[in-house]
C-alpha beads as a LAMMPS data file, in Angstrom:
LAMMPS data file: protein, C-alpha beads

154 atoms
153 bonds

1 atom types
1 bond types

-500.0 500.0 xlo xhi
-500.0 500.0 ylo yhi
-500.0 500.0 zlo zhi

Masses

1 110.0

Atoms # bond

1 1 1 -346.819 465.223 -367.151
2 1 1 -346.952 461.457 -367.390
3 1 1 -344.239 460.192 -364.194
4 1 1 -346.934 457.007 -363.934
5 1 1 -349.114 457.959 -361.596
6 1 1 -352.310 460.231 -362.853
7 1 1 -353.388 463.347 -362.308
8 1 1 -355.906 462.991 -359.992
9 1 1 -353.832 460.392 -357.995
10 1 1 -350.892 463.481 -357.850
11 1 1 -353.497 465.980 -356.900
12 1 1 -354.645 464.327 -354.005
13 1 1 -351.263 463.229 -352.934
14 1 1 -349.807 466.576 -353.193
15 1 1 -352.832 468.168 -351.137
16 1 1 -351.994 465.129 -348.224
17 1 1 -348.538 466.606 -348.649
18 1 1 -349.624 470.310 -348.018
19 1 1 -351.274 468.919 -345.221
20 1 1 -347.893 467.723 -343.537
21 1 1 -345.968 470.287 -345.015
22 1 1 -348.097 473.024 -343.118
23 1 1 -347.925 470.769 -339.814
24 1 1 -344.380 470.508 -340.704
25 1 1 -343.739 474.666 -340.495
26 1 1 -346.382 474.836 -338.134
27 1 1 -344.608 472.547 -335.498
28 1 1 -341.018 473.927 -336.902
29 1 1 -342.098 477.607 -335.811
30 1 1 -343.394 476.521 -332.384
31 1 1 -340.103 474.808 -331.263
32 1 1 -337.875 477.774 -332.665
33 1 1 -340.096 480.126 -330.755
34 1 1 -339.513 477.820 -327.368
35 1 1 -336.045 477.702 -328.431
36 1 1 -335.651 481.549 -327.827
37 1 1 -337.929 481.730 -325.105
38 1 1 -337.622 478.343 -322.703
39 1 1 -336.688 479.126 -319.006
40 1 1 -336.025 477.308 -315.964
41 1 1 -333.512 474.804 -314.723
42 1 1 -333.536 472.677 -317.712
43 1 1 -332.664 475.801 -320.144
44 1 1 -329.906 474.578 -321.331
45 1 1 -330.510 470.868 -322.595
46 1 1 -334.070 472.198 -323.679
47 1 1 -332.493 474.887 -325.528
48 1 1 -330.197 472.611 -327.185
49 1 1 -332.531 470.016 -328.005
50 1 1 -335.188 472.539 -329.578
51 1 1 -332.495 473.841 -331.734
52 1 1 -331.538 470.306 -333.129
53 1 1 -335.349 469.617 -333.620
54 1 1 -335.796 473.006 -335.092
55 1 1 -332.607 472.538 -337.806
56 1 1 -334.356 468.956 -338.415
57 1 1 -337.590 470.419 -339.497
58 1 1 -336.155 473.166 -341.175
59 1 1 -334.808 470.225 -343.722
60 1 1 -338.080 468.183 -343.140
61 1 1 -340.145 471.490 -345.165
62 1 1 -337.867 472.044 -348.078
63 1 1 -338.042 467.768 -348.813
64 1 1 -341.739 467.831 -348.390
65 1 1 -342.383 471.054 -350.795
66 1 1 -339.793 469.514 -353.253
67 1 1 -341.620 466.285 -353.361
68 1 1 -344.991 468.188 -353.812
69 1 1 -343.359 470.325 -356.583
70 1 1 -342.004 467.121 -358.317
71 1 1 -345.810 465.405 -358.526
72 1 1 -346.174 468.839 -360.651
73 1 1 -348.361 470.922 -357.755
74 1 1 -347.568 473.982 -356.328
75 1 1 -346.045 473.742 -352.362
76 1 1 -348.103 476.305 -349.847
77 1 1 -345.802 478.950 -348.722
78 1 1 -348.002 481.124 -346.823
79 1 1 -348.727 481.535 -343.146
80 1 1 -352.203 482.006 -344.385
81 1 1 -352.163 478.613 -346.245
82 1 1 -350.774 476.686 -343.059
83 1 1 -352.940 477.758 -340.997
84 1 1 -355.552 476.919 -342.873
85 1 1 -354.182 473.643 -343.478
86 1 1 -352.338 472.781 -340.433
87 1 1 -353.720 470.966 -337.243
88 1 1 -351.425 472.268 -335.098
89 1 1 -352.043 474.917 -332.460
90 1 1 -349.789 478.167 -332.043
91 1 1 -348.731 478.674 -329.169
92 1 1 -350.568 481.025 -326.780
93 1 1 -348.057 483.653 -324.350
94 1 1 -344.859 482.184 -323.936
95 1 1 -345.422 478.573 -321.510
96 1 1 -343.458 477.200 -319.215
97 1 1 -341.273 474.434 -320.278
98 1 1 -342.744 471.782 -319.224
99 1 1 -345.932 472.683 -320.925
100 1 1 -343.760 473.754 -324.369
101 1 1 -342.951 469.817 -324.210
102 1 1 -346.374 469.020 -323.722
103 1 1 -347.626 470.613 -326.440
104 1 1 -343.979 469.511 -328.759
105 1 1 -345.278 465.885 -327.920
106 1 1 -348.752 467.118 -329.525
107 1 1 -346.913 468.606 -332.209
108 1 1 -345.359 465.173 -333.054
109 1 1 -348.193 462.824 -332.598
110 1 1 -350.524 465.074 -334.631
111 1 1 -347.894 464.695 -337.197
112 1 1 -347.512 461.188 -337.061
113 1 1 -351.089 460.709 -337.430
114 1 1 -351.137 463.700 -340.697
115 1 1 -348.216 461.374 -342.272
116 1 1 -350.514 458.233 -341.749
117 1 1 -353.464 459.472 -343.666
118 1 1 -351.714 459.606 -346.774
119 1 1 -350.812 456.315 -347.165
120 1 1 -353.610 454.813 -348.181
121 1 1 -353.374 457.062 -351.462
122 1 1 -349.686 456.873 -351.873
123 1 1 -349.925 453.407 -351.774
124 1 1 -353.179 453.289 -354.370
125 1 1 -350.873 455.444 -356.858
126 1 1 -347.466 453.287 -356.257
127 1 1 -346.168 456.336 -355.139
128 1 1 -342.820 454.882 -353.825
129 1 1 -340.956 458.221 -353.310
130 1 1 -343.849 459.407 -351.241
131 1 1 -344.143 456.986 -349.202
132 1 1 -340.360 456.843 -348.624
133 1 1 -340.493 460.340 -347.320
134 1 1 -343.653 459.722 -345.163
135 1 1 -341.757 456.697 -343.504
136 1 1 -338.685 458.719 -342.998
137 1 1 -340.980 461.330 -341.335
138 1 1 -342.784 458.876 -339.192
139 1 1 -339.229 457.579 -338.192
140 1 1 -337.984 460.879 -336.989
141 1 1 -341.660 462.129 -335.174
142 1 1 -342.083 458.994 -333.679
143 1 1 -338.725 459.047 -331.807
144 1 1 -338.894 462.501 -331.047
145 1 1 -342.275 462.349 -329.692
146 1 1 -341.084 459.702 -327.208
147 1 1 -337.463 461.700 -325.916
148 1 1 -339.821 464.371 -325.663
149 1 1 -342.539 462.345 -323.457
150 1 1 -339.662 461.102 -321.743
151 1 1 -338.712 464.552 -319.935
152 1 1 -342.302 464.390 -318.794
153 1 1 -341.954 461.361 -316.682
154 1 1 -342.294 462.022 -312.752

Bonds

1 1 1 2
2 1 2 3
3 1 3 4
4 1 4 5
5 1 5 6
6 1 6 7
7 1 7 8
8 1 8 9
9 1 9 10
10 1 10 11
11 1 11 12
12 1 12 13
13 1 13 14
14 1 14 15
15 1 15 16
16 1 16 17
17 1 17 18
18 1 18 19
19 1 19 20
20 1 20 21
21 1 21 22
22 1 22 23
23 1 23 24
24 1 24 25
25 1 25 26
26 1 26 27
27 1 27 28
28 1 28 29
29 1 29 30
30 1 30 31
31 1 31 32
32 1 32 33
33 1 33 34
34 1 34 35
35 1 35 36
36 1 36 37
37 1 37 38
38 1 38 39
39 1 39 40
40 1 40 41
41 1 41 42
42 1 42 43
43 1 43 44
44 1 44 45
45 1 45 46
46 1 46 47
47 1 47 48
48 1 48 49
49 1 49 50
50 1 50 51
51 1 51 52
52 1 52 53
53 1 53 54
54 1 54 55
55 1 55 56
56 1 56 57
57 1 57 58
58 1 58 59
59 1 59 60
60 1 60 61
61 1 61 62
62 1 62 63
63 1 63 64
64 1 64 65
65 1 65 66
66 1 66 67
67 1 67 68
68 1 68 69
69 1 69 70
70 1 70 71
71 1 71 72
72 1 72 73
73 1 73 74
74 1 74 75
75 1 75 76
76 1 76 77
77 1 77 78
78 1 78 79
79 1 79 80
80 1 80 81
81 1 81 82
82 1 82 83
83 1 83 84
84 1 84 85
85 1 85 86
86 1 86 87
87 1 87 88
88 1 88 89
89 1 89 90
90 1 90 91
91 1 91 92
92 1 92 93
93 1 93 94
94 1 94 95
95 1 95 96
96 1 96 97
97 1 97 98
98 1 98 99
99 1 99 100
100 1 100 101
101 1 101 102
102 1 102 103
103 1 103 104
104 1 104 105
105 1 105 106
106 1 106 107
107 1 107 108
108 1 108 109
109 1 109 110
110 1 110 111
111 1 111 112
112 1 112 113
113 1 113 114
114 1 114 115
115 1 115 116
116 1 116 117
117 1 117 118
118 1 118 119
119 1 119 120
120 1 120 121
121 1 121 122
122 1 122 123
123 1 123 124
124 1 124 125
125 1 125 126
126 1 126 127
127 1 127 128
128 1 128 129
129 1 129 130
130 1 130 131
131 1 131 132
132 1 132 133
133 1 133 134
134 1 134 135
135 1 135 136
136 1 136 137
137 1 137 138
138 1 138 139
139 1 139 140
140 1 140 141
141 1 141 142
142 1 142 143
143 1 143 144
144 1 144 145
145 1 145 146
146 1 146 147
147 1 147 148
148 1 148 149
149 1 149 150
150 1 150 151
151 1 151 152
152 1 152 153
153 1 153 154
């Protein structure tokens, strides 16, 4: 394979990648599950809003394991490969809603912060498409992380 950036470069991107990928699913699990199981007087815009952060994510995994596939590395597909990879927490018991956006807003920083250590070697490599998709990811965690921190607010 010779796409211009070498093999070691590709290996290391594409294990950053796993990284976020199994963040990705990680965080993409824990909001379906509070999608089917929030309660309370804010059901129904919570329930809504997981769902479109839920279909978002959902999109967010196949781009990430595509990109990993196309730097010529296999994508993790395993619960047992994210949760060895991921730094998310499940969730424990079913929460209460505030505390499912608590630990969303987690979800999203910790993400944020997974996209951010792989720049340094995306950017070493001239890995352009990789760091278009980490900046698109950034974009959409960022902003979520703060509607969801919003709801929070006393």
């Amino acid at each position: 394979m010779d796409i211009g950036i070498n093999e070691q470069d590709r290996q290391e991107i594409a294990l950053g990648l796993s990284r976020l990928l199994a963040d990705s699913y990680t965080l993409y699990l824990k909001t379906h599950n509070f999608h089917w199981n929030v309660t309370g007087p804010m059901f129904n815009t919570l329930h809504l809003m997981f769902e479109t952060q839920y279909n978002e994510l959902s999109l967010a995994v196949d781009a990430i394991a595509e990109r990993i596939r196309a730097l010529g590395h296999y994508a993790p597909g395993s619960y047992a490969d994210y949760a060895r990879l991921t730094a998310i927490p499940e969730a424990v018991g079913v929460p209460k809603a505030d505390e499912m956006i608590r630990q969303l807003v987690e979800g999203h920083e910790t993400l944020c912060r997974t996209a951010r250590s792989i720049f340094d070697i995306v950017g070493h490599a001239a890995d352009e498409p990789s760091a278009d998709l980490l900046t698109q990811r950034l974009q959409v965690h960022e902003k979520t992380a703060w509607m969801l921190r919003s709801l929070l607010e006393k």
